[in-house]
C-alpha positions as CSV (number, residue, x, y, z in Angstrom):
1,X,58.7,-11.2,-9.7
2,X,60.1,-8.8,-7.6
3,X,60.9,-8.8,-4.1
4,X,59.7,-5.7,-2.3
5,X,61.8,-4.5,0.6
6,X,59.8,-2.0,1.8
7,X,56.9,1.0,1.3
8,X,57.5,4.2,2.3
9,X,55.3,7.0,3.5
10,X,54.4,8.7,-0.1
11,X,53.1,5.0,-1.3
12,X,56.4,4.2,-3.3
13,X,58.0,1.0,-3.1
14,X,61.3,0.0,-3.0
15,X,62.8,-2.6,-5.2
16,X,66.2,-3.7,-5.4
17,X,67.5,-0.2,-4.9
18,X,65.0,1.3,-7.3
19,X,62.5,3.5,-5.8
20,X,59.5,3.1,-8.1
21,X,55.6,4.8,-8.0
22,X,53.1,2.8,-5.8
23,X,50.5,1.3,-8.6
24,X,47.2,0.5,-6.6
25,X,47.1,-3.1,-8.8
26,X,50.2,-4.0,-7.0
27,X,48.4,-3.7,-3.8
28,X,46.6,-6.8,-4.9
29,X,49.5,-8.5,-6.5
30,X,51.2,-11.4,-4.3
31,X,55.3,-11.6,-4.5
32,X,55.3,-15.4,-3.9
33,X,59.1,-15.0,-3.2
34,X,58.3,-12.4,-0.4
35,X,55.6,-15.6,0.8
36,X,58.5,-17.8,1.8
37,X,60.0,-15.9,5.2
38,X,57.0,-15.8,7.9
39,X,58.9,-11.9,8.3
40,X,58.6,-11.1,4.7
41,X,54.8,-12.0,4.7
42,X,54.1,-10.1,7.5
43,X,55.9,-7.2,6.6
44,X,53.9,-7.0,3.3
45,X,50.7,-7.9,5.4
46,X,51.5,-4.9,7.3
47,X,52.3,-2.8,4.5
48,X,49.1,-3.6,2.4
49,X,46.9,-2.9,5.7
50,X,48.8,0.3,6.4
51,X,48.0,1.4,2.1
52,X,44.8,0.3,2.4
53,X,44.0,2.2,5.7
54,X,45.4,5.1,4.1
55,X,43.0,4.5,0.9
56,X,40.4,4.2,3.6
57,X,41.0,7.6,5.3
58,X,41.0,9.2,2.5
59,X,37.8,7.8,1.0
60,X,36.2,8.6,4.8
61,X,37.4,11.9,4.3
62,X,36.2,12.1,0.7
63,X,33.0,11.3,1.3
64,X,32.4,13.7,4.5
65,X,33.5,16.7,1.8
66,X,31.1,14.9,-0.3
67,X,28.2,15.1,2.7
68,X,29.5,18.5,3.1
69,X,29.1,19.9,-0.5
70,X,25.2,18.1,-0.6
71,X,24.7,20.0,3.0
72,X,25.7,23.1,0.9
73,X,23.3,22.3,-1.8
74,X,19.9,21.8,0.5
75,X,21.0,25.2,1.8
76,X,21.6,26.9,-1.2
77,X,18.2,25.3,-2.4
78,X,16.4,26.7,0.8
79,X,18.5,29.8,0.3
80,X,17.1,29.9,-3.5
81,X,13.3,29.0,-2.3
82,X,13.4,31.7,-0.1
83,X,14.5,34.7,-2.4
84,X,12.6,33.3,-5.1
85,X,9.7,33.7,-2.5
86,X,10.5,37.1,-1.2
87,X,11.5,38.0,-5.1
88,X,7.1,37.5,-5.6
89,X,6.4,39.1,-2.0
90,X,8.8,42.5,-3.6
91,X,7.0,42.4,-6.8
92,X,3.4,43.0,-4.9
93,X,5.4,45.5,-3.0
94,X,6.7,47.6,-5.8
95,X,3.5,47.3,-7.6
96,X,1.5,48.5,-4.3
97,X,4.0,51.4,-4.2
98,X,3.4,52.7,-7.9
99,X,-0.5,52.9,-7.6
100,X,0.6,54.5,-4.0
101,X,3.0,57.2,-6.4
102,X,0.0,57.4,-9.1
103,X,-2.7,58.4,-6.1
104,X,0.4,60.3,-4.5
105,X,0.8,62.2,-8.0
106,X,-2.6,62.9,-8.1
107,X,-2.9,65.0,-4.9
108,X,0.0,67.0,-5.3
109,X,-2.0,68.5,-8.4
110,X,-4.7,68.7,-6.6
111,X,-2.4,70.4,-3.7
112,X,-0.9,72.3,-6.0
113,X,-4.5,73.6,-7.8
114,X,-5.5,74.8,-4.2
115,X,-2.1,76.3,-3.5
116,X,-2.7,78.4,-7.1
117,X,-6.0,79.3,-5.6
118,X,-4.8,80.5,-2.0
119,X,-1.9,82.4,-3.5
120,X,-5.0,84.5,-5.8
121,X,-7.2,84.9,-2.8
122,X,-3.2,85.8,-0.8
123,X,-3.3,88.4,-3.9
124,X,-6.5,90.1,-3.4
125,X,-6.5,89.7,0.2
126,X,-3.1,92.1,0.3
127,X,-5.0,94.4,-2.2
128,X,-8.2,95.1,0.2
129,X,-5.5,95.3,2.9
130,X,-3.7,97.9,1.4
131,X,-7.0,99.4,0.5
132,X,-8.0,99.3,4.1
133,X,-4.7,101.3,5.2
134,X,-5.8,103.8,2.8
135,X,-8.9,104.1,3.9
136,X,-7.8,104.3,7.8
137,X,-6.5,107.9,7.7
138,X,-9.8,109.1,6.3
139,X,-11.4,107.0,9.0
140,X,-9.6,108.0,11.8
141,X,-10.4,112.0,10.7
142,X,-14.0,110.8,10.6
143,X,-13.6,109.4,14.5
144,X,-12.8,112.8,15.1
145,X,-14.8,114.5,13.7
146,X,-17.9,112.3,15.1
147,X,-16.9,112.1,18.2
148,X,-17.8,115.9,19.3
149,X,-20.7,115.6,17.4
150,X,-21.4,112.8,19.4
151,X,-22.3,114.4,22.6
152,X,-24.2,117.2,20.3
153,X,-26.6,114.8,19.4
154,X,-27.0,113.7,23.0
155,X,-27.6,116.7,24.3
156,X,-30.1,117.4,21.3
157,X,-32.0,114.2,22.2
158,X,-32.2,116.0,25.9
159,X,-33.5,119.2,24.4
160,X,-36.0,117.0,22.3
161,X,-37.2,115.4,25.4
162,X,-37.8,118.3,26.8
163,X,-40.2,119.9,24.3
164,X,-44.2,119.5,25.1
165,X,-44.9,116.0,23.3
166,X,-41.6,115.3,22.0
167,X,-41.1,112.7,24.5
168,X,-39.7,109.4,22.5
169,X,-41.3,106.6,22.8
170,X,-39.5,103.3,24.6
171,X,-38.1,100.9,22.4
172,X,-39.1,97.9,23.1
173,X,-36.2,95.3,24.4
């Protein structure tokens, strides 16, 4: 067996001289020949405690990644339960929103009908307009001409009154 001298920081050992890999079955492995100095015993007490502190640091850390990655998982589960849940709540959405288009759809024909139906009623009304501007010239010559004829036919009415008889009679109202 050989005697080991020491164990450096990266976990090798050195033998003899020869620095060789640290072999985790060697951590269990007792060098009787280092078991005869009190020193030498405690030195490889001390280097076994300080390997196997190190092993036990790194299985600590080891496991809080490993408590890390399942906290990830829960949330990505909750993450997945709640898209899948607004995924159903979108469907009802989008399916609410095309009967809304279809009924949408629907009134803009029906908009679109009346529309048709005020531009042919736009049509005619700018016809009778224009027929009215034809007719206001002819009108306003008729004004003019009634309105001296107006006061004839008042001061006929006073001759009328004044004939024996030819009173008129009162109009009720």
């Amino acid at each position: 067996m050989e005697h080991i001298r020491e164990v450096d920081r990266n976990d090798h050992r050195i033998a003899f001289g020869k620095i060789q890999p640290y072999r985790s079955e060697d951590a269990l492995a007792i060098d009787l020949s280092a078991m005869m100095s009190p020193v030498a015993a405690l030195t490889w007490t001390r280097q076994a405690a300080e390997a196997t502190g190190r092993r036990v640091a790194s299985l600590i850390k080891l496991i809080d990644r490993a408590d890390a990655a399942l906290d990830d998982v829960v949330e990505l589960r909750r993450s997945i339960q709640f898209i899948a849940d607004n995924i159903a709540e979108l469907t009802e959405s989008a399916a609410g929103i095309n009967r809304n288009a279809g009924e949408i759809a629907a009134e803009i024909v029906t908009l679109s009908q009346a529309a048709q139906g005020i531009d042919t009623h736009a049509e005619r009304l700018a016809a009778d307009a224009a027929s009215i501007a034809r007719a206001l010239p002819t009108v306003q010559r008729l004004a003019e001409i009634v309105d001296p004829l107006e006061n004839t036919v008042i001061r006929l009415g006073r001759v009328v009154d004044r004939i024996p008889g030819g009173r008129r009679k009162a109009i009720p109202g």
